[in-house]
C-alpha positions in Angstrom: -75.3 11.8 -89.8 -76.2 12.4 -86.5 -73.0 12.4 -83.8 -73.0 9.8 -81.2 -73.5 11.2 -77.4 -70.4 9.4 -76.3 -68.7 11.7 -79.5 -70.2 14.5 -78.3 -68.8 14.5 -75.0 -65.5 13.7 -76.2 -65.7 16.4 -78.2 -67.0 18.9 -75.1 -63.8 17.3 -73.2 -61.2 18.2 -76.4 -62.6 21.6 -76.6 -63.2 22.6 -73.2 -59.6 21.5 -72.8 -58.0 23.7 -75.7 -59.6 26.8 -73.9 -59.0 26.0 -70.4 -55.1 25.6 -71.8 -55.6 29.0 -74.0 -56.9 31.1 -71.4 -57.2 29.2 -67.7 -60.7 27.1 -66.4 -61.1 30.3 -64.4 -61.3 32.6 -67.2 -63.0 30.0 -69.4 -66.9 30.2 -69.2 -69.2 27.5 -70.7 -71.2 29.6 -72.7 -67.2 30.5 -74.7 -67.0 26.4 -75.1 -70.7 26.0 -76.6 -69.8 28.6 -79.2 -66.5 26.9 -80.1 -68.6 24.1 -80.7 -71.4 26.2 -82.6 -73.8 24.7 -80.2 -76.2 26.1 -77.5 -75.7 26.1 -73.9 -78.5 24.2 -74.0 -77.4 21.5 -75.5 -74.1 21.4 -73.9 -75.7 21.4 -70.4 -77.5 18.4 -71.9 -73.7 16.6 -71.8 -72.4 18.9 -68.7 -73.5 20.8 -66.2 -70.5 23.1 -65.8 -67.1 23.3 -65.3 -66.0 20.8 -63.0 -68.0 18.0 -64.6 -66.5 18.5 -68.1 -62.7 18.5 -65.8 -64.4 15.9 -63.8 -64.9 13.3 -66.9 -61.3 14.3 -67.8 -59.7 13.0 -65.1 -62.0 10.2 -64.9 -61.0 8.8 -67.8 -57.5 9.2 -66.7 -58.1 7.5 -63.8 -59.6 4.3 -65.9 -56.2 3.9 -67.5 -53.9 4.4 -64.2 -55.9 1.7 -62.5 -55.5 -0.9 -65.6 -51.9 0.1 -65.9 -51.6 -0.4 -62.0 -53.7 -3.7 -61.9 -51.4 -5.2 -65.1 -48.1 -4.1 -63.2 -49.1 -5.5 -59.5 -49.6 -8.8 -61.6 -46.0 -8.9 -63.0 -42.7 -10.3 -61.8 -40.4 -7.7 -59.4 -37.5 -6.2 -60.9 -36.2 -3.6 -62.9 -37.7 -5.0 -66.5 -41.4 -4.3 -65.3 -40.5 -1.4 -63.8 -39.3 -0.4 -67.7 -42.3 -1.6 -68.9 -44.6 0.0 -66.6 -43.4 3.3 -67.0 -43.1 2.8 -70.7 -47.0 1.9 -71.1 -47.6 5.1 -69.0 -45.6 6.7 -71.2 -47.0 5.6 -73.9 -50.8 6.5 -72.6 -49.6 10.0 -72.1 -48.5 10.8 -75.5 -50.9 9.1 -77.2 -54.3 10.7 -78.6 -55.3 13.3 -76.9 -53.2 13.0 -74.0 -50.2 15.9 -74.3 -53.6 18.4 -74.2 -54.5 16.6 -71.5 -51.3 17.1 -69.8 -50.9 20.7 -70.7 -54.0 21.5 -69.0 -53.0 19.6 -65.9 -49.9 21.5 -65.4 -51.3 24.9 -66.1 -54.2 24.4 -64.1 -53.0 22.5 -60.7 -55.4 24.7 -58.4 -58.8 23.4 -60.1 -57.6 19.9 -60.0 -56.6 20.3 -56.2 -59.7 21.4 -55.3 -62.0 18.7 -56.9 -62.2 15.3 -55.5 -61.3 13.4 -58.7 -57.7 15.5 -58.9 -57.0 13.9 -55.3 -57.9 10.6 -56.4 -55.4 11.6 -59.1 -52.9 12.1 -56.7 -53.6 8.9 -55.0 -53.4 6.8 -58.3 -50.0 9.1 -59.1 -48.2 7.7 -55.6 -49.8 4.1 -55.9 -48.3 3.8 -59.3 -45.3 5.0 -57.8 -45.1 2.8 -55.4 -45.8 -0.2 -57.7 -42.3 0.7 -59.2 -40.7 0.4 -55.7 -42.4 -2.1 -54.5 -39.0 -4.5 -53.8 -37.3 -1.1 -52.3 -39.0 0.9 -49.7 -35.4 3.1 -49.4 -36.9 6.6 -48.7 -34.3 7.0 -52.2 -36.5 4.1 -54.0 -39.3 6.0 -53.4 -38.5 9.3 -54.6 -36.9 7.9 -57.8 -40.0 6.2 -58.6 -42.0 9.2 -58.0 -39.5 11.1 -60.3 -39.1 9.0 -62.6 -43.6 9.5 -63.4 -42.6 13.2 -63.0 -39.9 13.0 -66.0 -42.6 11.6 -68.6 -44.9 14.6 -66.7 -42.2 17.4 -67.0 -41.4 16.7 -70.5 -44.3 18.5 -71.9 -43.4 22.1 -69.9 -40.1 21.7 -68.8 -38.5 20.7 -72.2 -38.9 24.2 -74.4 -38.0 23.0 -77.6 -40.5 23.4 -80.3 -38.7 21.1 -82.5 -38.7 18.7 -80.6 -41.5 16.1 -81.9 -43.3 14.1 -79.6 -41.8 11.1 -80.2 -38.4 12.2 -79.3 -40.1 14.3 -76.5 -40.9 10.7 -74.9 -38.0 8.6 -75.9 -35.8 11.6 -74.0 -38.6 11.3 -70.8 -38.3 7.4 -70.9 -34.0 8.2 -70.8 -34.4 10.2 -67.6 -37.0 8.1 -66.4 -34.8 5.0 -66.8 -31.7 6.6 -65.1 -33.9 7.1 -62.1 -35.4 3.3 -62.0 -32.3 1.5 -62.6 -30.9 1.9 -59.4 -34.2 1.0 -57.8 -33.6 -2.6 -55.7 -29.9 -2.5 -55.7 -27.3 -3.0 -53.2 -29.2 -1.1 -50.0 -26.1 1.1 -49.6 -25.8 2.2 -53.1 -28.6 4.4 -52.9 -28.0 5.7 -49.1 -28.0 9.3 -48.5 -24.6 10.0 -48.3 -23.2 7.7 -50.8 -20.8 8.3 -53.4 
C-alpha cells in the first residue's frame, strides 16, 4: 500500500530530524536523509526542496500548536490555576509524539533556527505565550518567571542528564520547577520586588 504524501513528509521531518540531532543540519546533507529513507533525491525534492524547508515545516507545525494553546489560554479566567494549566498543556505537547526529537534538535541547533524566519516567529510565539502567563502581573519579576518557567519544560530535555530518568518523570519534575516559578506570579506587588526577602 502506497504511503500517503502527508506520511511521507512526516516521515522526511522524523528523519531529517534524527540526523540533524546525530550529526548537526550543517553537516547533514539531503542526499544522507534520502538514503536513510531508501529513497531518491528525486523523490524527496518532490516533498522538500532542501534544508530549510524540511526545518521550516518543523517549526511550522510547532507554531500551529503554540497559537491554539495561546488562543485557548487568552480565553480563560486570570489566575494562577490557568496559568497551571497552560503550561501543563504545553507541557504536555512537548513530550508527546515526536516532540522530545523535536526539542533536541532545537537546542542543538539554535543558529539554523535563528537564521530562518519561522525560528523568529518561534521566538515571538515563545514570549507571547509567556506573556499570557503574566498577563495580571507586568513586575519585570512576573515576566521573567513566566519566561522561565516555558524554559524549565525546555531545559528538561538537556539540562537534566539522567538516563534513567523516563519521560514521564522528566515532565512531572519540569512541571515542579515550572510551578515554583508561576506561583508567585500576581501576588502581593512587593513579594516579588527586587530586593525582597
Amino acid at each position: 500500500m502506497r504511503e500517503s504524501t502527508g506520511g511521507t513528509r512526516e516521515r522526511i521531518k522524523a528523519v531529517a530530524l534524527e540526523l540533524f540531532t546525530e550529526q548537526g543540519y550543517e553537516k547533514t546533507s539531503l542526499r544522507e536523509i534520502a538514503e536513510r529513507l531508501n529513497v531518491t533525491k528525486a523523490a524527496l525534492y518532490y516533498h522538500f526542496k532542501s534544508k530549510d524547508e524540511i526545518v521550516t515545516s518543523v517549526v511550522e507545525d510547532r507554531l500551529e500548536r503554540l497559537d491554539a494553546l495561546i488562543a485557548w489560554a487568552e480565553s480563560q479566567p486570570v489566575g494562577l490555576a490557568t496559568r497551571r494549566a497552560v503550561i501543563g498543556r504545553y507541557a504536555e505537547a512537548m513530550f508527546a509524539g515526536d516532540q522530545p526529537s523535536v526539542m533536541r534538535f532545537f537546542e542543538q541547533n539554535q543558529t539554523v533556527l535563528k537564521s530562518l524566519s519561522a525560528g523568529q516567529q518561534m521566538r515571538g510565539r515563545m514570549l507571547r505565550l509567556a506573556d499570557v502567563l503574566c498577563r495580571d502581573d507586568d513586575s519585570p519579576a512576573a515576566q521573567l518567571r513566566a519566561v522561565l518557567s516555558i524554559f524549565a519544560v525546555h531545559s528538561s530535555w538537556f539540562a537534566v542528564r539522567a538516563p534513567e530518568l523516563t519521560d514521564a518523570q522528566r515532565m512531572r519534575l519540569a512541571l515542579a520547577m515550572a510551578d515554583e516559578l508561576l506561583a508567585p506570579i500576581g501576588a502581593q506587588p512587593d513579594a516579588a520586588a527586587p530586593g525582597a526577602p
